[in-house]
Each structure stands twice: as structure tokens, then as C-alpha cells.
VEXZAPA-979739 format. One line per 2 residues: number of its first residue (from 1); for each residue y, x, z of N, C-alpha, C. Coordinates in steps of 0.02 Angstrom, whole numbers, plus 50000, padded with zeros to 5 digits. Last residue first. Example, Ala and Ser with C-alpha at 12.3 -4.5 7.8 and 13.67 -1.06 7.14 Angstrom:
2) 49888/50642/50354/49947/50684/50357/50002/50645/50394  49716/50660/50390/49775/50615/50390/49835/50660/50390
//
This chain:
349) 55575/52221/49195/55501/52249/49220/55505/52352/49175  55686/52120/49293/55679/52164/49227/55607/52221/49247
347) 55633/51964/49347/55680/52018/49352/55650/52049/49284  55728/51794/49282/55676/51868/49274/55698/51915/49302
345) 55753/51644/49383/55777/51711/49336/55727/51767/49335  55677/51494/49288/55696/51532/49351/55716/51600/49312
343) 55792/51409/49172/55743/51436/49204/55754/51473/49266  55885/51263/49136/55889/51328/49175/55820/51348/49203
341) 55817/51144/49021/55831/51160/49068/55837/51247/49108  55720/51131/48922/55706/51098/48974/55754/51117/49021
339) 55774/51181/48779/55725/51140/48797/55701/51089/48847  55875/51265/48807/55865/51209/48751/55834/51159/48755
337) 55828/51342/48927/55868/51279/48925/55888/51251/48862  55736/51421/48818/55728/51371/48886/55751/51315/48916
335) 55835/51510/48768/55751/51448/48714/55765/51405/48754  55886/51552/48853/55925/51517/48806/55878/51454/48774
333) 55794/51655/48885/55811/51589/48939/55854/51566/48915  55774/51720/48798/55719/51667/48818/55755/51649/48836
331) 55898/51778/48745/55858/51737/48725/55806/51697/48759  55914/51853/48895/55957/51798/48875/55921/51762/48827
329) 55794/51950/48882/55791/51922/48912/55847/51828/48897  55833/52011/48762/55787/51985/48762/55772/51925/48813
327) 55962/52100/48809/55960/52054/48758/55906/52006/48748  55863/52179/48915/55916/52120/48941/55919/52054/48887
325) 55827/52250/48823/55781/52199/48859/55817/52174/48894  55925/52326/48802/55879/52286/48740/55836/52212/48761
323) 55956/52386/48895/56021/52341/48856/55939/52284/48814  55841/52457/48903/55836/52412/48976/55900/52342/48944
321) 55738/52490/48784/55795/52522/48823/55798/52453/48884  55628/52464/48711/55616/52541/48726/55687/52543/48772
319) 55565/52292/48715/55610/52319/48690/55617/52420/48752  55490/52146/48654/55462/52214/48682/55540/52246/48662
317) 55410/51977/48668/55483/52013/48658/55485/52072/48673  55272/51899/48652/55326/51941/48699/55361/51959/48652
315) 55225/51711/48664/55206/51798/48639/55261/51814/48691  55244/51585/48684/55207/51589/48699/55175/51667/48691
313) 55391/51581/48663/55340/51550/48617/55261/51556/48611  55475/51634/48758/55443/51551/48767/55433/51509/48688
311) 55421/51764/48766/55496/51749/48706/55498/51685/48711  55442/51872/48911/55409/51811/48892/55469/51790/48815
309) 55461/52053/48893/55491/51979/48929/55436/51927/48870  55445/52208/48935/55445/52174/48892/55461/52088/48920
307) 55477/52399/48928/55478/52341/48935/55462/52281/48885  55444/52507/48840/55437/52517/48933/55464/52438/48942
305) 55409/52567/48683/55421/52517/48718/55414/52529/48797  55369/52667/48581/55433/52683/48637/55436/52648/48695
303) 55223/52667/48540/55284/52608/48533/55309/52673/48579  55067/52645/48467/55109/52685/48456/55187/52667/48462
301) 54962/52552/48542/55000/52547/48499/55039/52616/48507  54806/52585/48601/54860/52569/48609/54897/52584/48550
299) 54654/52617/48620/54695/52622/48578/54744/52580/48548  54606/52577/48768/54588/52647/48720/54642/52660/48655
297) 54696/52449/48790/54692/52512/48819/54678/52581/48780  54614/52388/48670/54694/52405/48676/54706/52469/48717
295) 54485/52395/48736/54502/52425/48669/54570/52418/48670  54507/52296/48834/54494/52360/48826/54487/52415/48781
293) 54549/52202/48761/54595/52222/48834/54580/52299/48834  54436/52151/48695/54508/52166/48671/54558/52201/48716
291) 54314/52142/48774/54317/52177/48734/54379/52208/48724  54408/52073/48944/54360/52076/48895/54360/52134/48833
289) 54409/52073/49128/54438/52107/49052/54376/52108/49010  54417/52022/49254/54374/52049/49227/54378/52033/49160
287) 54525/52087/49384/54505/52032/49354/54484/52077/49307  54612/52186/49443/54637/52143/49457/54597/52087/49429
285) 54558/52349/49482/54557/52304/49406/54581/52211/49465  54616/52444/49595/54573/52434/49544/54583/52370/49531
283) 54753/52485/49657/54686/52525/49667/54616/52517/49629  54868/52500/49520/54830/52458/49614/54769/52506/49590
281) 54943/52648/49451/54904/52588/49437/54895/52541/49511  55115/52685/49517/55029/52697/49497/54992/52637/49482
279) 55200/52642/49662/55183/52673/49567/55120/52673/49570  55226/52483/49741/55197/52570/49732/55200/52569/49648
277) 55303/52360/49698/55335/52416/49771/55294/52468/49765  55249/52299/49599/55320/52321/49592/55350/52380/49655
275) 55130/52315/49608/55135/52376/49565/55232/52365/49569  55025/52257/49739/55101/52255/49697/55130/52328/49661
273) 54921/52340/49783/54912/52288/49733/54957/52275/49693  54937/52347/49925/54931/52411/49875/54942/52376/49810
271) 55077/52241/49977/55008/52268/49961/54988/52319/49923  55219/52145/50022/55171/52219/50049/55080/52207/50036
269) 55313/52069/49935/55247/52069/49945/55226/52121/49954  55414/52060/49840/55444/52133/49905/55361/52122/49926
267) 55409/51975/49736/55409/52049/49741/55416/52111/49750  55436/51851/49803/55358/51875/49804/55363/51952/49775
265) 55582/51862/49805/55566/51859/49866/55466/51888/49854  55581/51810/49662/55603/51863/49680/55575/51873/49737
263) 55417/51674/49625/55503/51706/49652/55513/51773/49658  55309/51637/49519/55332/51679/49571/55403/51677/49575
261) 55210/51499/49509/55239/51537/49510/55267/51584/49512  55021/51539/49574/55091/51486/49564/55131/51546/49521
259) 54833/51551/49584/54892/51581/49558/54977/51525/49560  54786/51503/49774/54792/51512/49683/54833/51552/49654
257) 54811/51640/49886/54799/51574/49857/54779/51565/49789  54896/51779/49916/54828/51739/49936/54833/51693/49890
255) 54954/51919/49824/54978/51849/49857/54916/51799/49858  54890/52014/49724/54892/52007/49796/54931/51972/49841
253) 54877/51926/49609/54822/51956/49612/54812/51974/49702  55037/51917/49570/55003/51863/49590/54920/51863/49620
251) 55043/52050/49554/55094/52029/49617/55050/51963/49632  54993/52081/49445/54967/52111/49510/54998/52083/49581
249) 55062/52002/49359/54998/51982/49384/54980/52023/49432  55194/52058/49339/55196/52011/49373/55086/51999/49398
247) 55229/52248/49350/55168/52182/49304/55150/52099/49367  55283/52375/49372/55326/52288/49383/55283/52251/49368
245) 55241/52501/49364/55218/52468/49315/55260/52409/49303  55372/52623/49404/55331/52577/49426/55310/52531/49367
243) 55353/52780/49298/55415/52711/49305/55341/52670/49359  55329/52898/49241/55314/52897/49319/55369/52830/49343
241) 55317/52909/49116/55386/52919/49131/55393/52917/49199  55182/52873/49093/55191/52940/49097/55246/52964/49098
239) 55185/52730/49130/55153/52796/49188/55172/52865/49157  55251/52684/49023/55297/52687/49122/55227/52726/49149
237) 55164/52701/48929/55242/52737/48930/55249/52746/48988  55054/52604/48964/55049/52682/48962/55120/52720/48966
235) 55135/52493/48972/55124/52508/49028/55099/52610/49036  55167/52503/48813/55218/52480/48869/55171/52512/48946
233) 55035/52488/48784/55068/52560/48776/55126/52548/48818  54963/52369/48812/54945/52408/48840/54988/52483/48838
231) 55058/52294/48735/55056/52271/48818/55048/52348/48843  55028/52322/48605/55084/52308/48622/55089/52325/48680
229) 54882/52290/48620/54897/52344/48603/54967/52374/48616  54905/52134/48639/54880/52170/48696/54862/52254/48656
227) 54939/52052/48517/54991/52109/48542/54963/52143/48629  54839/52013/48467/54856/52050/48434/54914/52091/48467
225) 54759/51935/48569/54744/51979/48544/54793/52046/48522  54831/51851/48701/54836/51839/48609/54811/51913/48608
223) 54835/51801/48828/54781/51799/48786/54771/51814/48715  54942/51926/48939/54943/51889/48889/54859/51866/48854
221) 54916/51992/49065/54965/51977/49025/54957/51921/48976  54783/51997/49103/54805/51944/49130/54886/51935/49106
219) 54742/52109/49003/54702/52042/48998/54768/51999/49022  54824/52223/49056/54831/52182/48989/54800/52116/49008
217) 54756/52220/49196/54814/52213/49195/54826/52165/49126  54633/52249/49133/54635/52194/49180/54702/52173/49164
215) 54667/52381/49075/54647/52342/49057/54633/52252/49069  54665/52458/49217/54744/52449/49147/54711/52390/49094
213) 54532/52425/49271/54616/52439/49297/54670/52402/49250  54456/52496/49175/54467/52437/49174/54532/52402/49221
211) 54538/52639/49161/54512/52612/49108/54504/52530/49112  54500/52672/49334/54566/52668/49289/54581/52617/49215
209) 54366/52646/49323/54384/52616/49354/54481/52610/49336  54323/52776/49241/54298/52693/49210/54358/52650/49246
207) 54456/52867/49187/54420/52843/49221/54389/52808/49194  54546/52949/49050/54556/52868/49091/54464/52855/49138
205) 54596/53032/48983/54599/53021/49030/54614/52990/49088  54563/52997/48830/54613/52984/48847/54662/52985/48940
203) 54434/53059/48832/54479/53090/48791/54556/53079/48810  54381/52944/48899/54399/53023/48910/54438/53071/48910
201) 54387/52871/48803/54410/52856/48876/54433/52915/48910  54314/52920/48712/54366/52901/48696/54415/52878/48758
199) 54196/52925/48771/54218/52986/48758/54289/52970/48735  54159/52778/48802/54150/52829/48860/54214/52885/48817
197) 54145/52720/48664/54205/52714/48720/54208/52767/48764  54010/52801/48644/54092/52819/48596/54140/52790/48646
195) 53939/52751/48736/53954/52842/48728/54010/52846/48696  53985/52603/48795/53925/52635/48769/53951/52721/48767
193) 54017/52445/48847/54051/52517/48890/54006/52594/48857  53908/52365/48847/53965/52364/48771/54006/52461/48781
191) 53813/52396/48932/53805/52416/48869/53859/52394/48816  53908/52379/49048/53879/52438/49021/53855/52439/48956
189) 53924/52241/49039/54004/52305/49038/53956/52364/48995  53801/52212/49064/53825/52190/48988/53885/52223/48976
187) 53756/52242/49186/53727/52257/49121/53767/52254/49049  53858/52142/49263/53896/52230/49246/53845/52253/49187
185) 53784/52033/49235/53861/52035/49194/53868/52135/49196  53653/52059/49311/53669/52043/49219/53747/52064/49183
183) 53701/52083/49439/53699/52134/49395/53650/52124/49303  53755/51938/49429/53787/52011/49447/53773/52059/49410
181) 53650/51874/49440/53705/51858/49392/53732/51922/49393  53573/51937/49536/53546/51927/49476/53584/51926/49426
179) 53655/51916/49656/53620/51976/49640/53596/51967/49554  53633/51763/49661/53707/51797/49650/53691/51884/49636
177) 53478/51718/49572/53531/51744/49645/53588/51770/49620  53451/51565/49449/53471/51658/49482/53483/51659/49522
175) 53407/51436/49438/53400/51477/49482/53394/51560/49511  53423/51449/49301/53472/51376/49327/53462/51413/49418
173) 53459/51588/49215/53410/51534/49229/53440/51475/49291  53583/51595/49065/53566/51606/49157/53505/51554/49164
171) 53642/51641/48945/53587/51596/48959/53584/51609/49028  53823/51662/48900/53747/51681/48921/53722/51644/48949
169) 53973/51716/48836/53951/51656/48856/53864/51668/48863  54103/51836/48931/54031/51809/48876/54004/51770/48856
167) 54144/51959/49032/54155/51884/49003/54122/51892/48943  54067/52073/49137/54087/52083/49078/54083/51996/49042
165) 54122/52132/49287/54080/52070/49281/54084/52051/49185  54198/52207/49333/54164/52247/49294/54090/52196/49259
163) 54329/52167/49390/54333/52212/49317/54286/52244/49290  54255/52155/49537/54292/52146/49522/54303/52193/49454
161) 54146/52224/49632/54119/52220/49559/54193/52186/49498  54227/52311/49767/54174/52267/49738/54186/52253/49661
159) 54273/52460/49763/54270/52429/49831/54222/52357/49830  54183/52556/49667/54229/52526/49691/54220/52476/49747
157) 54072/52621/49574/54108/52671/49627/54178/52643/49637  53941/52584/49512/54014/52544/49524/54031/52581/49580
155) 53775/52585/49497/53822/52628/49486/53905/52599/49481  53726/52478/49542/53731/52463/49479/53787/52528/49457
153) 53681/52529/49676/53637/52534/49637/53646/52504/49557  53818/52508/49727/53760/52591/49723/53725/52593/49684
151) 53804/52369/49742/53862/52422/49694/53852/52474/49686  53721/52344/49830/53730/52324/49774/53757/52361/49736
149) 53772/52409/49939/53709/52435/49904/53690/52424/49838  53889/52347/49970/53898/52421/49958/53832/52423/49921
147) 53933/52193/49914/53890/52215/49929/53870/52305/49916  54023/52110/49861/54050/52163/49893/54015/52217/49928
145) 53993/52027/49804/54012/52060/49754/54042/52113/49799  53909/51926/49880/53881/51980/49837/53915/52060/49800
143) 53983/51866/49927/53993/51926/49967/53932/51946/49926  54022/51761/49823/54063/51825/49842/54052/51897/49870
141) 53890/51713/49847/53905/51745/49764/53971/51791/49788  53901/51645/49974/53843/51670/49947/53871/51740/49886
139) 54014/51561/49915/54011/51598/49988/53957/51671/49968  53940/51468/49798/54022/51512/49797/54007/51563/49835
137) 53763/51465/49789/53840/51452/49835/53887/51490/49838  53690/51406/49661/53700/51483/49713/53788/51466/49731
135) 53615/51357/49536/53600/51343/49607/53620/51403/49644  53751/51347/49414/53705/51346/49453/53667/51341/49533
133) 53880/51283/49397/53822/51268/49348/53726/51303/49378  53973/51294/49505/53977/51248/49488/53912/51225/49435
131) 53937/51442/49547/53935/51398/49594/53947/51318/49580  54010/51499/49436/53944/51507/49462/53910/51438/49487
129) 54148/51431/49459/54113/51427/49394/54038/51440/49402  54172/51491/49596/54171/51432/49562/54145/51406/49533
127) 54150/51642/49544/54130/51627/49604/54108/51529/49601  54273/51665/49457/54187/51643/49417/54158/51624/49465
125) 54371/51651/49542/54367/51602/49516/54290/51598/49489  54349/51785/49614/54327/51718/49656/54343/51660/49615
123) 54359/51880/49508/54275/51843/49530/54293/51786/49571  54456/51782/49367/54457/51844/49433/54381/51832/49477
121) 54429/51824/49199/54446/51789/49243/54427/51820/49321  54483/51873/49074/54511/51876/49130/54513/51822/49200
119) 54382/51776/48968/54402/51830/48970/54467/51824/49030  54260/51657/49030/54320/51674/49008/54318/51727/49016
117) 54083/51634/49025/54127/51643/49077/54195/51676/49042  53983/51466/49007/54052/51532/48953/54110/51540/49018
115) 53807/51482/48983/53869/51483/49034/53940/51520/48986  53683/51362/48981/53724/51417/48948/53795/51419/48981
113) 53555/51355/49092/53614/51339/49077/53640/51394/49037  53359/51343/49092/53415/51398/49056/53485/51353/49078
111) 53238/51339/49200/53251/51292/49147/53336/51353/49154  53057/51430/49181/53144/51429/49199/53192/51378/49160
109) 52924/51340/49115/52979/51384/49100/53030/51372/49147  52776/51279/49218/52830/51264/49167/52891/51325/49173
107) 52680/51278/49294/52692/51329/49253/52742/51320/49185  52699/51196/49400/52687/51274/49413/52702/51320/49355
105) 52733/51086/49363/52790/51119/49397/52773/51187/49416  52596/51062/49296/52678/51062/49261/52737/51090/49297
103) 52492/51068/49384/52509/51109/49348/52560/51115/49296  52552/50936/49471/52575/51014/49512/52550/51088/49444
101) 52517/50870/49378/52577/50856/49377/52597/50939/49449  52382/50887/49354/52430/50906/49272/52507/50911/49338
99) 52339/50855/49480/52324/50914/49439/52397/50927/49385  52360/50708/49497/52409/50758/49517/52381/50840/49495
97) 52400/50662/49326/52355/50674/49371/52379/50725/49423  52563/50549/49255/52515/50617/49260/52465/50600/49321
95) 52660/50464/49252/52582/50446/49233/52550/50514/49235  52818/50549/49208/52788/50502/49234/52717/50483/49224
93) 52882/50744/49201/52847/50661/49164/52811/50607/49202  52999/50799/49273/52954/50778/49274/52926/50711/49250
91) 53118/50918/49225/53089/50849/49201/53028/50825/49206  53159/51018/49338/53117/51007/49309/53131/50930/49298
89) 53281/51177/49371/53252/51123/49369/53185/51084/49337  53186/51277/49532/53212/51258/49450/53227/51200/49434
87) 53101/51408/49606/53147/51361/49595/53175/51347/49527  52904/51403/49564/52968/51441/49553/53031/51379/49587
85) 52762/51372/49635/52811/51333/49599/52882/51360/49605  52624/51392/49692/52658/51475/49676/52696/51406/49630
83) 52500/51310/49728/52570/51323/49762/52619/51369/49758  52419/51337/49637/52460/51270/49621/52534/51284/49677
81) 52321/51410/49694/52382/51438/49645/52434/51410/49636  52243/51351/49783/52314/51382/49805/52352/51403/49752
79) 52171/51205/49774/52170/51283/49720/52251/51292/49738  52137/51174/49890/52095/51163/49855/52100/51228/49799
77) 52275/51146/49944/52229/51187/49979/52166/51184/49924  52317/51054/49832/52358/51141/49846/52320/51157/49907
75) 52249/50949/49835/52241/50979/49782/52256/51037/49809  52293/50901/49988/52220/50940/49971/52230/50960/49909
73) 52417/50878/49947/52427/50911/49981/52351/50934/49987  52409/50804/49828/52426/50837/49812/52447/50902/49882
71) 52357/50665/49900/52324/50696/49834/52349/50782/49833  52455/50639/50005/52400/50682/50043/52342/50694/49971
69) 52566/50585/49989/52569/50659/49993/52512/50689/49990  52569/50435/49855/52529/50476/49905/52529/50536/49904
67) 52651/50407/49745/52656/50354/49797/52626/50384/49854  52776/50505/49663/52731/50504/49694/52715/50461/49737
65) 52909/50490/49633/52856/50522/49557/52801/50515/49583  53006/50448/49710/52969/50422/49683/52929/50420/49618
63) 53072/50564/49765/53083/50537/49701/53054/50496/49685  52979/50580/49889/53065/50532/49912/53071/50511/49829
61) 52899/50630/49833/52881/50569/49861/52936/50524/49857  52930/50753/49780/52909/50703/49747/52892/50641/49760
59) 52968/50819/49931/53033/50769/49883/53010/50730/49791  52851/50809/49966/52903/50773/50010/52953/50761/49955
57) 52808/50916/49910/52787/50851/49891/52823/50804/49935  52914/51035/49939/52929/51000/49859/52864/50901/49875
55) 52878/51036/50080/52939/51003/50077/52954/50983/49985  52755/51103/50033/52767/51045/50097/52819/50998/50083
53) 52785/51208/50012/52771/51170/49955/52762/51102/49984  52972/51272/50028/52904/51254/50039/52860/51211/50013
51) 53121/51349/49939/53072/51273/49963/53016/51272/49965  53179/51426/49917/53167/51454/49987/53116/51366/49998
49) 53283/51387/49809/53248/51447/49822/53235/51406/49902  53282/51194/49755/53300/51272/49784/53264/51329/49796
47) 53221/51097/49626/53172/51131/49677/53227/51195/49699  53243/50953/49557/53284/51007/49561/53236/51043/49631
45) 53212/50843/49445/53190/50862/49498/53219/50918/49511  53206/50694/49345/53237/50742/49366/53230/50777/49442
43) 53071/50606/49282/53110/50604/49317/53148/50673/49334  53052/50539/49117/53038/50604/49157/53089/50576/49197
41) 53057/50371/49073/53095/50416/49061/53050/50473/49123  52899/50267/49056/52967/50287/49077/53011/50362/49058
39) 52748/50215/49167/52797/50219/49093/52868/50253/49116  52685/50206/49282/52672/50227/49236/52705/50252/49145
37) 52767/50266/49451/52770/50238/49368/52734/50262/49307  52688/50333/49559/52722/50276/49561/52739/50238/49505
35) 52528/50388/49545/52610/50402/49512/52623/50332/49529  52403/50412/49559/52441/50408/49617/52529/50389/49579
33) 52324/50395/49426/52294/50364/49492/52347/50382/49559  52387/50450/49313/52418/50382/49339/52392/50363/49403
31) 52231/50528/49264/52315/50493/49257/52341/50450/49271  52130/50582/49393/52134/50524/49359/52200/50511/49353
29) 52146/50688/49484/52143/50701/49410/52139/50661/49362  52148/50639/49606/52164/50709/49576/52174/50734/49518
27) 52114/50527/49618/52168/50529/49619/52202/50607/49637  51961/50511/49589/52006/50509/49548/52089/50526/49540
25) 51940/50609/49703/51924/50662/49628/51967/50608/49558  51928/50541/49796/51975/50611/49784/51983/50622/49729
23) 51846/50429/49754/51902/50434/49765/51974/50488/49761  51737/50530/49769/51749/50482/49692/51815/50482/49693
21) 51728/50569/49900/51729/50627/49855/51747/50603/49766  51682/50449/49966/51754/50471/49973/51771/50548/49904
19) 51573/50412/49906/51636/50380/49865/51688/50415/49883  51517/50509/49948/51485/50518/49870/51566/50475/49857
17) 51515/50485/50069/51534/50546/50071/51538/50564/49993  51437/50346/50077/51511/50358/50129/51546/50439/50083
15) 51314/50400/50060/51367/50352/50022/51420/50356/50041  51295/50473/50175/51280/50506/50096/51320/50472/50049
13) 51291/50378/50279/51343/50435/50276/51333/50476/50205  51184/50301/50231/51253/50280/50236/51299/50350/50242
11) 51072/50413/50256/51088/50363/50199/51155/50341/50190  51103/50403/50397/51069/50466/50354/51113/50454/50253
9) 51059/50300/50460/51126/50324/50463/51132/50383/50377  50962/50216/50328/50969/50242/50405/51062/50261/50388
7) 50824/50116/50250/50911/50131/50253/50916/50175/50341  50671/50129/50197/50691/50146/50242/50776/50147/50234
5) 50559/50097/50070/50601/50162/50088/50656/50122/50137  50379/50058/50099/50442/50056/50111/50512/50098/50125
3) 50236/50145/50031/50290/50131/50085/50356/50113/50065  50110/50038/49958/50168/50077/49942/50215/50047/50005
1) 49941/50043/50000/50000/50000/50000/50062/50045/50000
//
């Protein structure tokens, strides 16, 4: 007589252990078996440096890309690789397995911003601009730039990276460090900054730090190309006549705040910086000078010129005597009140 097969604990816990292992296994890898939406637009996901993987399924949850932590918190003990997820952003697609969907944030690309950082602009403004397209805090990004080791190691023999951050427009990954941006931009001084400038710099005995110095200066004169050759020999003249430079932007460079105005009264301003109260160049670059600034510098115009005034057409007026540049001066501020009214008064530079 054929025995009877028998149900026990034995049995039940085998079943018990066959569905819970079904279960796992669908909502590990069965599409859609945990996703809150099956259809739809990718959801947007932004992951910081320093985020645990704890805290990313916490914020696929809060996004509602995810109805259950605990698929994707055994998946990532299950196969730890899954937990190596860069910061970034990510478009995460909707209806995935949580497999596909922790192997999409693992091995998906750096997501890129293209960035256009201006010619002269000063770091604590790119500071801003940083700090406005990617993930890295103004605060953060400054005191990068002052960072002694930092600067050792991108070779910069100045007080911080100020005139050497090279303007451009470039791919950044959406999660660089202020270290990263950094020493991308001085990469890029350096390789425009190549052997022929070098020797031509030289030649002209101009430092690096001098070189972008005088150069800065031009930049924050004027944006027009064509007469920052103009700019730059005017200022070469007054150093080698040992004249104070007068260059209103250094004055505005060491007066705190934004840039304003200026009054007479701003150019008694005690700083090394004010080129109207010391001679000599300031101690370094006032802002970060592009191609043209610097190439003017290297090869400046051939002028007499030691002064120059605004013509309020948006260029300059250049004149080799002080009568001349007086004359210059009355024109603008003739343009001026044609226009709008008594300007403020110039001094003579």
C-alpha cells in the first residue's frame, strides 16, 4: 500500500521561502514591479557629492520614482557595485526594474553644463557664475582660490588664482569641485600662455604675474579689441616715465562691494591696489584677462600716448600731452551734457 506524503512545518517553511525569494526576485528585476509610474516623462534627479546610498534611495522615494526602499536597499547589499553612483544630474526613466534603475544611475555619464565665463571677469564674480550652473558653493569656490597648496601645485606664485582663471566658454561636469574648475581654467592660461608668448614676455620683461597684471588692467579698461593695444602702451609709457598708472579699475578692484561709480574722494582709497596713490603696477592682476588683453600687452601699439579719457562713444580719446587731454576731456563732457546733462568731473589720468 503506497505511503502517504505527509505536510509538516518542514514543507511550509520551503514554500514560505520559494515565494518570498519569487517576490524579491520580481521586484528586483520585474519592470515596473516597484516604480511608482509606469508611463511618463524621466524624472529629474540631482545626487550631491558626499550622498550616501541610503540617503539617494530616500530621495528616489521622496521623488516618487520609487514606491519601496527596501527592493533597492537588498539589491545594493546583494551586488555592492550598484552602490558606487557618482554625483550628477540624472533623468531618470520611469517603469524600470530596480536592477536597470540603480544600473542607470550607476553607470550613466557625467551630465555636462556648457559654461561662458566672460573676458575680465573678477573670481568673486565667476565665484557666482560657478555657483549659479553648478553644484559648488560660491563660499566653497573662493577659498579655493586661495588655497596655498592649490596654487603650488598649479605652479601660480601669487597670493590666489585671480588673472589666471583663463575666460572661455567649456563643458564642466555638473559635479566638479571648486579644485577641479580651477585647475581646468589655469590649464587652459597655460596652454594658450605657450613658449612663443613665454619668450616674447620675456623679451619684453614682463613676468607671468606682471604680464597678466597689465593685462587685467587693459581688459577692465575697455571691451573693444581694437584699441586695447592703444590702452596697453599708454600704461607701458607711464611706467617707463615712472608716472603713477591713475587706472580707474584698480581703484574700483580695491573699494569693497560691487563695482559703482567713482568720486574724487574714492581716489585717496588706501590700498596697495590704487595705482592712483602707489606707482607701479598693484601687486597682481585685478581680474581674469583674455587672449586680446594679453597680446596687447605683448604687443602694444607704438604711441607717445600717457593719457586717455572716455569719448562717450563708447571708445577713447588718447592724447601724449596733459593740454591735449584736457582738450579731450571738454569734448566728452560737452557730448554729455548734450545728451543728458553735466557729468561727474574727470580727474586727469
Amino acid at each position: 500500500m503506497p505511503r502517504r506524503k505527509r505536510s509538516g512545518p518542514g514543507r511550509t517553511l520551503k514554500a514560505t521561502a520559494l515565494a518570498m525569494v519569487a517576490i524579491l526576485a520580481m521586484f528586483i528585476f520585474v519592470p515596473g514591479a516597484n516604480s511608482v509610474r509606469w508611463s511618463g516623462a524621466p524624472v529629474n534627479l540631482n545626487i550631491h557629492r558626499g550622498t550616501g546610498f541610503r540617503q539617494i534611495v530616500e530621495k528616489l522615494h521622496q521623488s516618487g520614482i520609487v514606491r519601496f526602499r527596501w527592493p533597492l536597499l537588498v539589491a545594493g547589499t546583494l551586488l555592492p557595485d550598484l552602490h558606487k553612483i557618482k554625483p550628477g544630474r540624472y533623468a531618470v526613466p520611469v517603469n524600470l526594474s530596480t536592477f536597470a534603475l540603480l544600473q542607470h544611475l550607476h553607470s550613466s555619464p557625467q551630465d555636462e553644463v556648457r559654461l561662458m565665463i566672460p573676458n575680465g571677469v573678477e573670481q568673486e564674480r565667476l565665484a557666482g557664475i560657478i555657483a549659479a550652473n553648478l553644484d559648488i558653493d560660491s563660499t566653497a569656490f573662493m577659498a579655493a582660490t586661495n588655497d596655498r597648496a592649490l596654487l603650488s601645485s598649479l605652479g601660480i606664485d601669487a597670493r590666489n588664482t585671480e588673472g589666471y582663471l583663463f575666460p572661455g566658454t567649456y563643458n564642466f561636469p555638473w559635479a566638479s569641485t571648486p579644485r577641479e574648475v580651477i585647475a581646468f581654467l589655469a590649464g587652459r592660461f597655460r596652454s594658450y600662455y605657450a613658449d612663443s608668448l613665454r619668450r616674447e614676455a620675456s623679451a619684453a620683461g614682463l613676468s607671468e604675474n606682471r604680464l597678466l597684471t597689465l593685462a587685467s588692467i587693459v581688459e577692465a579698461e575697455t571691451p573693444i579689441d581694437s584699441e586695447k593695444a592703444l590702452i596697453a602702451s599708454v600704461y607701458l609709457n607711464r611706467l617707463r616715465k615712472n608716472m603713477r598708472l591713475q587706472a580707474d579699475p584698480t581703484v574700483q578692484y580695491a573699494i569693497p562691494g560691487p563695482s559703482r561709480r567713482l568720486y574724487y574722494k574714492d581716489l585717496a582709497f588706501e590700498s596697495p591696489y590704487n595705482t592712483y596713490r602707489h606707482a607701479g603696477l598693484p601687486p597682481g592682476p585685478i581680474c581674469n584677462p583674455g587672449a586680446a588683453s594679453l597680446k596687447a600687452v605683448l604687443r602694444p601699439a607704438n604711441t607717445g600716448f600717457i593719457y586717455f579719457v572716455a569719448n562717450g562713444e563708447g571708445g577713447h580719446s588718447f592724447a601724449a600731452t596733459l593740454a591735449a587731454h584736457e582738450q579731450n576731456i571738454r569734448r566728452y563732457q560737452a557730448s554729455l551734457r548734450a545728451r543728458s546733462g553735466p557729468p561727474p568731473a574727470q580727474a586727469p589720468r
